[in-house]
C-alpha positions as CSV (number, residue, x, y, z in Angstrom):
1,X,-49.5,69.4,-104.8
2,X,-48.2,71.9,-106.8
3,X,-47.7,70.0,-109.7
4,X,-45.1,70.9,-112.4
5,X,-44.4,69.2,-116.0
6,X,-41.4,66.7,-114.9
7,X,-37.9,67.5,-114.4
8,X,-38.0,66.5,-110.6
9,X,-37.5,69.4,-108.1
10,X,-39.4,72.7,-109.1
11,X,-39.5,74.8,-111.4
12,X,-42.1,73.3,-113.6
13,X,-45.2,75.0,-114.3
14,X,-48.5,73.2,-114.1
15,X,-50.9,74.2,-116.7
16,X,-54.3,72.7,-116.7
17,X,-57.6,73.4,-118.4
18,X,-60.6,75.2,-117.3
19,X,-63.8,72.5,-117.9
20,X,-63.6,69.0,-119.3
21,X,-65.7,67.7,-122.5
22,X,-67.0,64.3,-122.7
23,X,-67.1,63.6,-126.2
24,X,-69.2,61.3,-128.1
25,X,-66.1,60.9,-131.1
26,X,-64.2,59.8,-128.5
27,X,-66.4,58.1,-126.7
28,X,-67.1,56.0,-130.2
29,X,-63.7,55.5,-131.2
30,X,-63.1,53.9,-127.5
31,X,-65.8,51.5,-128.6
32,X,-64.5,50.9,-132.0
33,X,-68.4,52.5,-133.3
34,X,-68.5,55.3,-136.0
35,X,-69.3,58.0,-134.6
36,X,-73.0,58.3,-135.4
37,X,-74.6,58.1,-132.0
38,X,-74.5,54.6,-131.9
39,X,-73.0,54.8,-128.5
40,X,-75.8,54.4,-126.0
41,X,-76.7,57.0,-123.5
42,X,-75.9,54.4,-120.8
43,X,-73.0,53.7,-121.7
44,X,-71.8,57.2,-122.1
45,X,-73.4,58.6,-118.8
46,X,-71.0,56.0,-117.0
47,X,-68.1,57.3,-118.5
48,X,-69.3,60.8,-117.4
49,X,-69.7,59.2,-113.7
50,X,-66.2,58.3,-114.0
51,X,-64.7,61.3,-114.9
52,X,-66.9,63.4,-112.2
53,X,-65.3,60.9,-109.7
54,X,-61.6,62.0,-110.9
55,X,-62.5,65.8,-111.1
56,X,-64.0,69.0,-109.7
57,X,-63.6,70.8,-112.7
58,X,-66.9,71.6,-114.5
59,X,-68.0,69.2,-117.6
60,X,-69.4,69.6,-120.6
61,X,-71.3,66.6,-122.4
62,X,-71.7,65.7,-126.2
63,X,-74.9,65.5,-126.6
64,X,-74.7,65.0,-130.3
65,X,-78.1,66.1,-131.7
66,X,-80.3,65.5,-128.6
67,X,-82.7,62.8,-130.2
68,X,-85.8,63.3,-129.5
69,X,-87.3,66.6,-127.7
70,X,-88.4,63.9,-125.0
71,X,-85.2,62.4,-124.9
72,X,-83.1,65.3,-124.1
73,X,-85.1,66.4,-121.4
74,X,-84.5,62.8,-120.2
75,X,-81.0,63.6,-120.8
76,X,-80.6,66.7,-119.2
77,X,-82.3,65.8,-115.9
78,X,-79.9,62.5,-115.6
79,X,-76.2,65.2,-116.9
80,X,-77.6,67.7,-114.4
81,X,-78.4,64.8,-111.6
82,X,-74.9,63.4,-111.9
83,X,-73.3,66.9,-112.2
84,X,-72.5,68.0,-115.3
85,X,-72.2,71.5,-116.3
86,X,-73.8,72.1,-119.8
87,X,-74.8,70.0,-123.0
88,X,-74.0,70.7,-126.0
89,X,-76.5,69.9,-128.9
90,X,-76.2,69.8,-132.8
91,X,-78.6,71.2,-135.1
92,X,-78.5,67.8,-136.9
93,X,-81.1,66.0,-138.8
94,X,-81.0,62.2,-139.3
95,X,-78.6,60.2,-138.3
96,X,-75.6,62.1,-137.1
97,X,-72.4,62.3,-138.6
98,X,-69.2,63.8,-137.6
99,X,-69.2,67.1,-138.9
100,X,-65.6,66.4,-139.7
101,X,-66.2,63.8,-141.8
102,X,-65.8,64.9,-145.8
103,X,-68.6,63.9,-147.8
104,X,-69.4,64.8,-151.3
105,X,-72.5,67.1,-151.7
106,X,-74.4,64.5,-153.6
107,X,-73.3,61.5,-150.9
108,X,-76.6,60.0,-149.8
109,X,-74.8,60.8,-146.1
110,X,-74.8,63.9,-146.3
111,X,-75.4,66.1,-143.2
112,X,-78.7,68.3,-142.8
113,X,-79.2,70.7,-140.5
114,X,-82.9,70.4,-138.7
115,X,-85.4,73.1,-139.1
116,X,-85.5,76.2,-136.4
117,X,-88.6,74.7,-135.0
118,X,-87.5,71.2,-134.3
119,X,-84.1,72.6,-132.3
120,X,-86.2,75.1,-130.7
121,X,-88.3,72.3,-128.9
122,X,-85.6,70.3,-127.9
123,X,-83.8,73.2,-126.1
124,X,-87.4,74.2,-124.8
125,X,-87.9,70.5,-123.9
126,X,-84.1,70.6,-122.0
127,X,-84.7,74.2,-120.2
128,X,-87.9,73.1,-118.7
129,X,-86.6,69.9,-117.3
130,X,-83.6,70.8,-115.7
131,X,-84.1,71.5,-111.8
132,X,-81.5,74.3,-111.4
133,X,-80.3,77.5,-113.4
134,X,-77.1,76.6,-113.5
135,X,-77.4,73.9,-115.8
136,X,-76.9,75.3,-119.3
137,X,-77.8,74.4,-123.1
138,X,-75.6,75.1,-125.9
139,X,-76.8,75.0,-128.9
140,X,-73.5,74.4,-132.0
141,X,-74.7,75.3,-134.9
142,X,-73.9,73.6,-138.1
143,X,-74.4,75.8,-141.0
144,X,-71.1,77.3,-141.7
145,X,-69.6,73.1,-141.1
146,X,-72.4,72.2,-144.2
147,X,-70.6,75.5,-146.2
148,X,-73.6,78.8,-145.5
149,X,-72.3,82.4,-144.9
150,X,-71.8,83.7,-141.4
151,X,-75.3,85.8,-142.5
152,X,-77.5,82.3,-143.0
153,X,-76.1,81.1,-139.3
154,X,-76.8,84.2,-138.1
155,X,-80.6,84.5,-139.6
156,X,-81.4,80.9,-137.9
């Protein structure tokens, strides 16, 4: 239909966005969990088949920090098998934490970035298990979030 914001006859314009993200704070707040990936994948991925099954628009999917290099591959074959766009990965070490969260700098909680070598391998590990190229891999990077210059992000 041609959609509209209310008001009954016309008029209205109908706005609407681009792509969908499936996001693991909200996911965790729906669960009543802290958002620390405590959420299980399964339980995630069927709220992902939902919201396929109510859209056509592409979807993107929280992958938090990836887990495990074996994991994410796991992960991507199953996002891009159910039809998923792209997922989105952390440069997180530990256990993740929302990166809006304020924590004091001496907090034993305090976020860490992984080294370059341990996000390289699990983007590696996603690229060569997905079937098709048009699955993609983002990779959110955390360093200006923890409080480094544009120039640190940049020299990772």
């Amino acid at each position: 239909g041609s959609g509209g914001s209310g008001g009954g006859g016309g008029g209205g314009v109908r706005r609407e966005f681009d792509a969908l993200w499936c996001s693991s704070l909200t996911q965790s707040t729906a669960a009543a969990k802290p958002d620390t990936e405590l959420v299980d994948a399964t339980r995630r991925l069927a709220v992902v088949h939902d919201m396929l099954e109510a859209t056509t628009k592409p979807l993107l999917y929280d992958a938090d920090s990836g887990g495990h290099a074996e994991h994410f591959a796991y992960l991507v074959r199953t996002l891009e098998r159910l039809g998923v766009g792209a997922a989105v990965i952390e440069d997180k070490q530990g256990t993740k934490r929302n990166s809006l969260m304020a924590v004091a700098a001496d907090d034993v909680h305090q976020q860490r970035q992984c080294d370059v070598a341990t996000m390289a391998a699990k983007i590696a590990a996603g690229k060569q298990a997905q079937v098709t190229r048009d699955f993609m891999i983002v990779a959110r990077i955390e360093t200006l979030v923890l409080g480094g210059t544009v120039d640190e992000t940049l020299v990772l």
